[in-house]
N, CA, C and O of each residue as an XYZ file, in Angstrom:
508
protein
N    -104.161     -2.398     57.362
C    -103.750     -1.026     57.545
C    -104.928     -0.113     57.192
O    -105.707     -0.340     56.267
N    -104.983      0.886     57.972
C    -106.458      2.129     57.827
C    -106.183      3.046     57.152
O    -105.089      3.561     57.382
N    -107.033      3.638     56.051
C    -106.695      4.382     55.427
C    -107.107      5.667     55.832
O    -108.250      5.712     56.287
N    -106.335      6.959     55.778
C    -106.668      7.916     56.095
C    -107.561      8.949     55.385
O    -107.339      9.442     54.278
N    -108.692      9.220     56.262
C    -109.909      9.776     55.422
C    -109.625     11.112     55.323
O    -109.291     11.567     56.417
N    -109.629     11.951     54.401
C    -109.682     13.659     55.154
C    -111.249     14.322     54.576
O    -112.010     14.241     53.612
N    -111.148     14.815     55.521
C    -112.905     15.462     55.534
C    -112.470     17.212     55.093
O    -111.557     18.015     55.285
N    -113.838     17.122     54.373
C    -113.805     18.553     53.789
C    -113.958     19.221     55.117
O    -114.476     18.831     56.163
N    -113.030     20.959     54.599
C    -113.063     21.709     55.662
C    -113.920     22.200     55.721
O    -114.727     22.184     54.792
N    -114.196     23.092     57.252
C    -115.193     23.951     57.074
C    -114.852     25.323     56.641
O    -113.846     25.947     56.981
N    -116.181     25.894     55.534
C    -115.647     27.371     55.193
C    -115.064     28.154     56.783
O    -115.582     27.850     57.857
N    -114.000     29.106     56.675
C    -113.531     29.795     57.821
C    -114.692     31.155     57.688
O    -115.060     31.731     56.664
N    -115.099     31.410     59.161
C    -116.211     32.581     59.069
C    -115.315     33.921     59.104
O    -114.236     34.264     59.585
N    -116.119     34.365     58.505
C    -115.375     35.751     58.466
C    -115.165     36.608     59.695
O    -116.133     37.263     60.081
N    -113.573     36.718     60.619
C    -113.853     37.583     61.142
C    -114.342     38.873     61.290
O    -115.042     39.124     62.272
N    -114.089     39.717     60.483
C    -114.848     41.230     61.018
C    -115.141     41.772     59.081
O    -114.420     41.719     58.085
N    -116.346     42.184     59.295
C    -116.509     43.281     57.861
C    -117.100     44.446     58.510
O    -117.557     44.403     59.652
N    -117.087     45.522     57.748
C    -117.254     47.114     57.636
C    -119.077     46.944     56.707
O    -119.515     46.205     55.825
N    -119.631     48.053     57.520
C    -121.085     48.525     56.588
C    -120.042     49.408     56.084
O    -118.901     49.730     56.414
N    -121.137     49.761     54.867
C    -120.970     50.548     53.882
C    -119.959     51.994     54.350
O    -118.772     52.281     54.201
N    -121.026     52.603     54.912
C    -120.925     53.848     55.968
C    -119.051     53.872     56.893
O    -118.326     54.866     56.940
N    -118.809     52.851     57.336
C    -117.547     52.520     57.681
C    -116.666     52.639     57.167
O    -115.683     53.323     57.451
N    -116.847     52.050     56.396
C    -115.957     51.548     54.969
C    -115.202     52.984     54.542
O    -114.028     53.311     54.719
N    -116.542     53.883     53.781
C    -116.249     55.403     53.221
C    -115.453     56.169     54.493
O    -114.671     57.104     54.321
N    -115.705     55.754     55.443
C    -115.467     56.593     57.206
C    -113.663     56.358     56.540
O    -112.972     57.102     55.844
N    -113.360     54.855     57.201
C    -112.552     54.787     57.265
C    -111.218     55.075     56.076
O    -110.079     55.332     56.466
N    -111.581     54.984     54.611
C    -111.345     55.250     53.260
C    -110.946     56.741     53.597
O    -109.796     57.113     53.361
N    -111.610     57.352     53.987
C    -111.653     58.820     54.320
C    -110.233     59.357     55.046
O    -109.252     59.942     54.588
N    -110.611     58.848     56.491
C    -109.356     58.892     57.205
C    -108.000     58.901     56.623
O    -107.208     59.843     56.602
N    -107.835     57.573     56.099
C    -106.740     56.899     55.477
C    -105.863     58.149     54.370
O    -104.701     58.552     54.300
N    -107.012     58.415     53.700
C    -106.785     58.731     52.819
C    -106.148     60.652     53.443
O    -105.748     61.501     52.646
N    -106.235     60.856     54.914
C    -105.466     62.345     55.133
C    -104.742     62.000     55.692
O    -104.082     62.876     56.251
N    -104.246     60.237     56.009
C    -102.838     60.608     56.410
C    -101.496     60.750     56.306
O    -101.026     60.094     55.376
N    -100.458     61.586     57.144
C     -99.039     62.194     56.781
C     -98.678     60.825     55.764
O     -98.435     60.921     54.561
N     -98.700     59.800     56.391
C     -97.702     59.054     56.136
C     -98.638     57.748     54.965
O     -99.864     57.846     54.921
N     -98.047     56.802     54.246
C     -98.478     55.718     53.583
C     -98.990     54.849     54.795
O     -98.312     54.569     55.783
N    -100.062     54.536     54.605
C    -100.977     53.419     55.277
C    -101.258     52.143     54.508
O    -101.605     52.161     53.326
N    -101.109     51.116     55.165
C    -101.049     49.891     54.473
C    -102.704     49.051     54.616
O    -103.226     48.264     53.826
N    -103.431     49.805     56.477
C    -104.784     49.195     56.278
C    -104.679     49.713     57.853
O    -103.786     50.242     58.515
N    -106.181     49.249     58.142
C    -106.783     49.596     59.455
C    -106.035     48.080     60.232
O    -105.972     46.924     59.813
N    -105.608     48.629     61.338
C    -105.808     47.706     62.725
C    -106.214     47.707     63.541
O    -106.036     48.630     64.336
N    -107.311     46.235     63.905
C    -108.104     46.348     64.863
C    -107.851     44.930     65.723
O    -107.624     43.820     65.241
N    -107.937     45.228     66.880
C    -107.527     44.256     68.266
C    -108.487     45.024     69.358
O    -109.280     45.951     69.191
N    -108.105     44.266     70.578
C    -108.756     44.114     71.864
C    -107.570     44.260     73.000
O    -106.537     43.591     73.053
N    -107.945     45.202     73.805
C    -106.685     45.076     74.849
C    -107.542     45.272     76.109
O    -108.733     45.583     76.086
N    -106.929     45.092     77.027
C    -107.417     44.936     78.772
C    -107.709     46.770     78.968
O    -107.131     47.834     78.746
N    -108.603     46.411     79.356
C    -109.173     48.156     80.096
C    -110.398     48.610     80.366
O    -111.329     47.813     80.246
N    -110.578     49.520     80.646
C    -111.747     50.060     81.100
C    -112.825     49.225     82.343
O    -112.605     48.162     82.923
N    -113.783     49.969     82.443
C    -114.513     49.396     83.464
C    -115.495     47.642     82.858
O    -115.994     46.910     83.712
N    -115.532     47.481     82.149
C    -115.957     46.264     81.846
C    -114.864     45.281     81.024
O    -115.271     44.383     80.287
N    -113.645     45.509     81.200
C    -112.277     44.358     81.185
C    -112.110     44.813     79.892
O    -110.952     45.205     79.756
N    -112.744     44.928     78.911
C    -111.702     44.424     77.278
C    -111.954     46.263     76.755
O    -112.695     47.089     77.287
N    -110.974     46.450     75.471
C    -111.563     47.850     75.015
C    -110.851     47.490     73.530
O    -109.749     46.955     73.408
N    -111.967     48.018     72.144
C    -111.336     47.932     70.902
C    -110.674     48.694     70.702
O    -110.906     49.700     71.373
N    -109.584     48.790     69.825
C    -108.580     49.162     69.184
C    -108.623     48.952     67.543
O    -108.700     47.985     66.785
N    -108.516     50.589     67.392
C    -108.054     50.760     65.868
C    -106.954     51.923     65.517
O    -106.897     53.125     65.781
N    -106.104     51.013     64.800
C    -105.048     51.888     64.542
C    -104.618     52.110     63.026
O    -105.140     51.271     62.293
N    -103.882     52.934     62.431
C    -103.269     52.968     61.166
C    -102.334     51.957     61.340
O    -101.722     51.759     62.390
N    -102.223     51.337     60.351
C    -100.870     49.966     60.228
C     -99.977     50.596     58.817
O    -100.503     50.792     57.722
N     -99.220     50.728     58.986
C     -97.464     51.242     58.093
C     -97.588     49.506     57.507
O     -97.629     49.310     56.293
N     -97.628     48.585     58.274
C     -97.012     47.193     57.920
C     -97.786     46.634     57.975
O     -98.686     47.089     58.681
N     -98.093     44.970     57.157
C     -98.626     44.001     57.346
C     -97.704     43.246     58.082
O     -96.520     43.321     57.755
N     -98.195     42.200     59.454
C     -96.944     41.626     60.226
C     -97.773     40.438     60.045
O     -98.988     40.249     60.085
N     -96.547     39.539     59.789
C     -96.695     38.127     59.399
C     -98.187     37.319     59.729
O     -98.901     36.911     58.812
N     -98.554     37.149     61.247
C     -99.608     37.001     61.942
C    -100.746     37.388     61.640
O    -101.638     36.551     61.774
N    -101.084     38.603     61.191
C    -102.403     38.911     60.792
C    -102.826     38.665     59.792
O    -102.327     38.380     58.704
N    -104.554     38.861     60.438
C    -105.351     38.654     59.798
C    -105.871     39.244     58.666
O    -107.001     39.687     58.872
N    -105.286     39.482     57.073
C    -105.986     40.223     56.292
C    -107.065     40.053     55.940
O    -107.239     38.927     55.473
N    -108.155     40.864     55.950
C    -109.587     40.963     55.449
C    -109.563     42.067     54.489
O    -109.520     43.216     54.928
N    -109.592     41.796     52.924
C    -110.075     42.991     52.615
C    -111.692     43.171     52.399
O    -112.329     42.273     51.848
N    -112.318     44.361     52.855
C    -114.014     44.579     52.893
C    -114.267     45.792     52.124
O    -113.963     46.733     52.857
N    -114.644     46.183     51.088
C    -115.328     47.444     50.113
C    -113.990     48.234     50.111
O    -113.882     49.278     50.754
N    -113.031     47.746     49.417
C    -111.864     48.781     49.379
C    -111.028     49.098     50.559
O    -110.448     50.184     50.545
N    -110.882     48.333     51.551
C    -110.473     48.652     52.966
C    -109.895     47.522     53.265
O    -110.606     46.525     53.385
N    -108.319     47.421     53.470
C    -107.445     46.448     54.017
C    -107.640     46.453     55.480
O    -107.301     47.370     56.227
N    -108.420     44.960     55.950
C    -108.490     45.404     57.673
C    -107.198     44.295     58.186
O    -106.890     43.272     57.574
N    -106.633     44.734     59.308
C    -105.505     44.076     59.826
C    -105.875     43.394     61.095
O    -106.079     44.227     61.978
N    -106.047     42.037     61.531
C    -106.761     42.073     62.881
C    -105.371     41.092     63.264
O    -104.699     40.216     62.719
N    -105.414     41.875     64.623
C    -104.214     41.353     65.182
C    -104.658     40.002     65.841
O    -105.719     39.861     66.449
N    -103.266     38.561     65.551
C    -104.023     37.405     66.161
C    -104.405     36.913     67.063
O    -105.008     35.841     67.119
N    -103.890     38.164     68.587
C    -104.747     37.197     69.831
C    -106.295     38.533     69.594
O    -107.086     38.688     70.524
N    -106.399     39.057     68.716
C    -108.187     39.618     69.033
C    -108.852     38.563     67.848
O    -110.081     38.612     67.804
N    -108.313     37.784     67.055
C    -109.190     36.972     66.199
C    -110.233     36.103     66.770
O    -111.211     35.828     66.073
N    -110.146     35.736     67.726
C    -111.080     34.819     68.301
C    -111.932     35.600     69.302
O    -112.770     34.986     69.962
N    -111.806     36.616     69.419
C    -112.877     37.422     70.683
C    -113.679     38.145     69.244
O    -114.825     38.510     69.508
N    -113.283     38.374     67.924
C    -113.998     39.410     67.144
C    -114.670     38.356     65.829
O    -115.451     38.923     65.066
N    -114.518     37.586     65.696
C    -115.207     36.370     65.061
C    -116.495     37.270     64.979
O    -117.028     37.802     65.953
N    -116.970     37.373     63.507
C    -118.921     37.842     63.651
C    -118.857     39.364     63.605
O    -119.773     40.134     63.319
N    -117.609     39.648     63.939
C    -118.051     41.156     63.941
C    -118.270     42.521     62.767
O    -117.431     43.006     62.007
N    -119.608     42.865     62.950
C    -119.366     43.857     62.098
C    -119.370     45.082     62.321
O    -120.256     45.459     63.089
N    -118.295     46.287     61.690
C    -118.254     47.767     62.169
C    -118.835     48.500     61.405
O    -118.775     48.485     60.176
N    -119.377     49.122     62.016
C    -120.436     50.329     61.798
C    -120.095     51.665     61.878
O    -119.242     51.697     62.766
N    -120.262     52.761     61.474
C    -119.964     54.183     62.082
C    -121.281     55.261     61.479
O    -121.845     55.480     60.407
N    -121.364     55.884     63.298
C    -122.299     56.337     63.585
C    -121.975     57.894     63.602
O    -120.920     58.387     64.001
N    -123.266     58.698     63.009
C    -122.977     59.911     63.485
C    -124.078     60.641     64.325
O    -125.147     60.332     63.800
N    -124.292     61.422     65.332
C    -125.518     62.089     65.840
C    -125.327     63.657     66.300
O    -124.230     64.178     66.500
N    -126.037     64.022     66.373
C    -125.106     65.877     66.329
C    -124.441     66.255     67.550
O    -124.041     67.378     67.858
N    -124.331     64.612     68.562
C    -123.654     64.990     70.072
C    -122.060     64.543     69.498
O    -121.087     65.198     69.873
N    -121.907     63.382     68.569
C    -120.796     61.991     68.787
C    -120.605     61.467     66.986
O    -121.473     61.638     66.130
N    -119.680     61.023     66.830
C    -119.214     60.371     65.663
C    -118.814     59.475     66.429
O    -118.550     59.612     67.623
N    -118.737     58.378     65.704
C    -117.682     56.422     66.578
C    -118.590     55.644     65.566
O    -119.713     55.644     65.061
N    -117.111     54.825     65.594
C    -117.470     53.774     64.898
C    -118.085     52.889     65.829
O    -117.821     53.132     67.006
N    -119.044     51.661     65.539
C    -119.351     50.921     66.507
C    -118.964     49.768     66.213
O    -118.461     49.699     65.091
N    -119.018     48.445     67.023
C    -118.798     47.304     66.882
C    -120.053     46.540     67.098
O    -120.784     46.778     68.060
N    -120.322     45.592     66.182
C    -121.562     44.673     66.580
C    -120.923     43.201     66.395
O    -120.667     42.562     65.374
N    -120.725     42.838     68.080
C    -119.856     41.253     68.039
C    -120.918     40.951     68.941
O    -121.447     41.543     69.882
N    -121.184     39.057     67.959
C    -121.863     38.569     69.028
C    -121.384     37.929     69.882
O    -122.170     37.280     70.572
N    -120.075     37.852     70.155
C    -119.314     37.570     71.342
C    -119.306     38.293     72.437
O    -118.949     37.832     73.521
N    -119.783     39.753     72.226
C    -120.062     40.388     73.763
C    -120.829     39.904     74.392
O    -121.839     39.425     73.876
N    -120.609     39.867     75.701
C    -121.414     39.429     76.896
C    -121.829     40.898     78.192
O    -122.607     41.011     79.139
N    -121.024     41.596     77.668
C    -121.611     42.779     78.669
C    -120.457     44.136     77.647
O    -119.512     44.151     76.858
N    -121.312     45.009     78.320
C    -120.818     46.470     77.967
C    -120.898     47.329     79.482
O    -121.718     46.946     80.316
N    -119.990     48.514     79.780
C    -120.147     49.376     81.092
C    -121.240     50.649     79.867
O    -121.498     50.745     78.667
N    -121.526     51.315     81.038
C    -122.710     52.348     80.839
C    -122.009     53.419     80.282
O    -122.715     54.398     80.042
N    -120.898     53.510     80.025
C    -120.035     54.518     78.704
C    -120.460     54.270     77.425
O    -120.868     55.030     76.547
N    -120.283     52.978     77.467
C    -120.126     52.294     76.277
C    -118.134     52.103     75.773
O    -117.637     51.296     74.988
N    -117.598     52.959     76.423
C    -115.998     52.812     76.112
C    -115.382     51.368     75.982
O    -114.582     51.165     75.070
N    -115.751     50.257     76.939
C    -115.820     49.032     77.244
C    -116.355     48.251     76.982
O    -117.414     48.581     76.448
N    -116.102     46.543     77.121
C    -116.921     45.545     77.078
C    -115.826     44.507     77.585
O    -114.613     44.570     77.786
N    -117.050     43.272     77.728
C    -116.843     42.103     77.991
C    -117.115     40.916     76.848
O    -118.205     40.393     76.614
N    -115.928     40.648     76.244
C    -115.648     39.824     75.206
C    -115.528     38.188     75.861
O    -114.680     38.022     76.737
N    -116.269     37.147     75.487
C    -116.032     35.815     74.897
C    -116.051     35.498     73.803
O    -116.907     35.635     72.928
N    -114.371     34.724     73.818
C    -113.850     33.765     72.424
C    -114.674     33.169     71.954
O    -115.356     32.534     72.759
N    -115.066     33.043     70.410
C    -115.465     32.450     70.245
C    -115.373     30.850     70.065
O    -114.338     30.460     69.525
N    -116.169     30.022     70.385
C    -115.818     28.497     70.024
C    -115.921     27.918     69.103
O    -116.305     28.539     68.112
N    -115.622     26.417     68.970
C    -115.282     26.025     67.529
C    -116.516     26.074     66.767
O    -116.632     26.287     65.560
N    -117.603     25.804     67.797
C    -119.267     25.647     66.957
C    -119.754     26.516     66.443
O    -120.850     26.378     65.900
């Protein structure tokens, strides 16, 4: 009879952290709105001219499925079908005297449209 081996896991990579700058951004926000906020939510939905578009929302709730990350004081909520397109990612927020936005730096993009509103996300794989 064979005995069953179990192999150490691998550490899980972190899906998404906040720079510094983000972090305070988003802390900020949170902190004027009407209602109790439980953390940021961030996902991926179908749109724009290059197929995928991020999403961030105030979350009231933690729902069973997600992904909690907490990063510098900031509960992030990532919803579970964007966990595997946002693997690596880190958010940024930018200011210039035209635009404020937060940005995303995933190395799972494969293309962006000339807005920048959009992109083209691949899942990441197991490697």
């Amino acid at each position: 009879m064979s005995e069953t081996v179990m192999r150490p896991r691998r550490p899980r990579p972190r899906v998404v952290s906040l720079t510094e700058r983000a972090a305070e951004r988003v802390r900020a926000i949170m902190a004027r709105s009407a209602t109790p906020v439980r953390g940021l939510r961030i996902g991926v939905k179908n749109g724009g001219c290059a197929g995928q578009e991020y999403t961030l929302d105030y979350a009231t709730t933690i729902d069973p499925l997600d992904e909690v990350i907490e990063d510098k004081g900031v509960t992030l909520l990532v919803e579970p079908k964007a966990v595997l397109f946002l693997i690596g990612t880190e958010i940024d927020f930018e200011e210039t005297a035209l635009a404020s936005k937060f940005v995303f730096r995933n190395p799972n993009e494969t293309d962006a449209c000339g807005c920048g509103e959009s992109v083209t996300i691949t899942p990441a794989s197991e490697d």
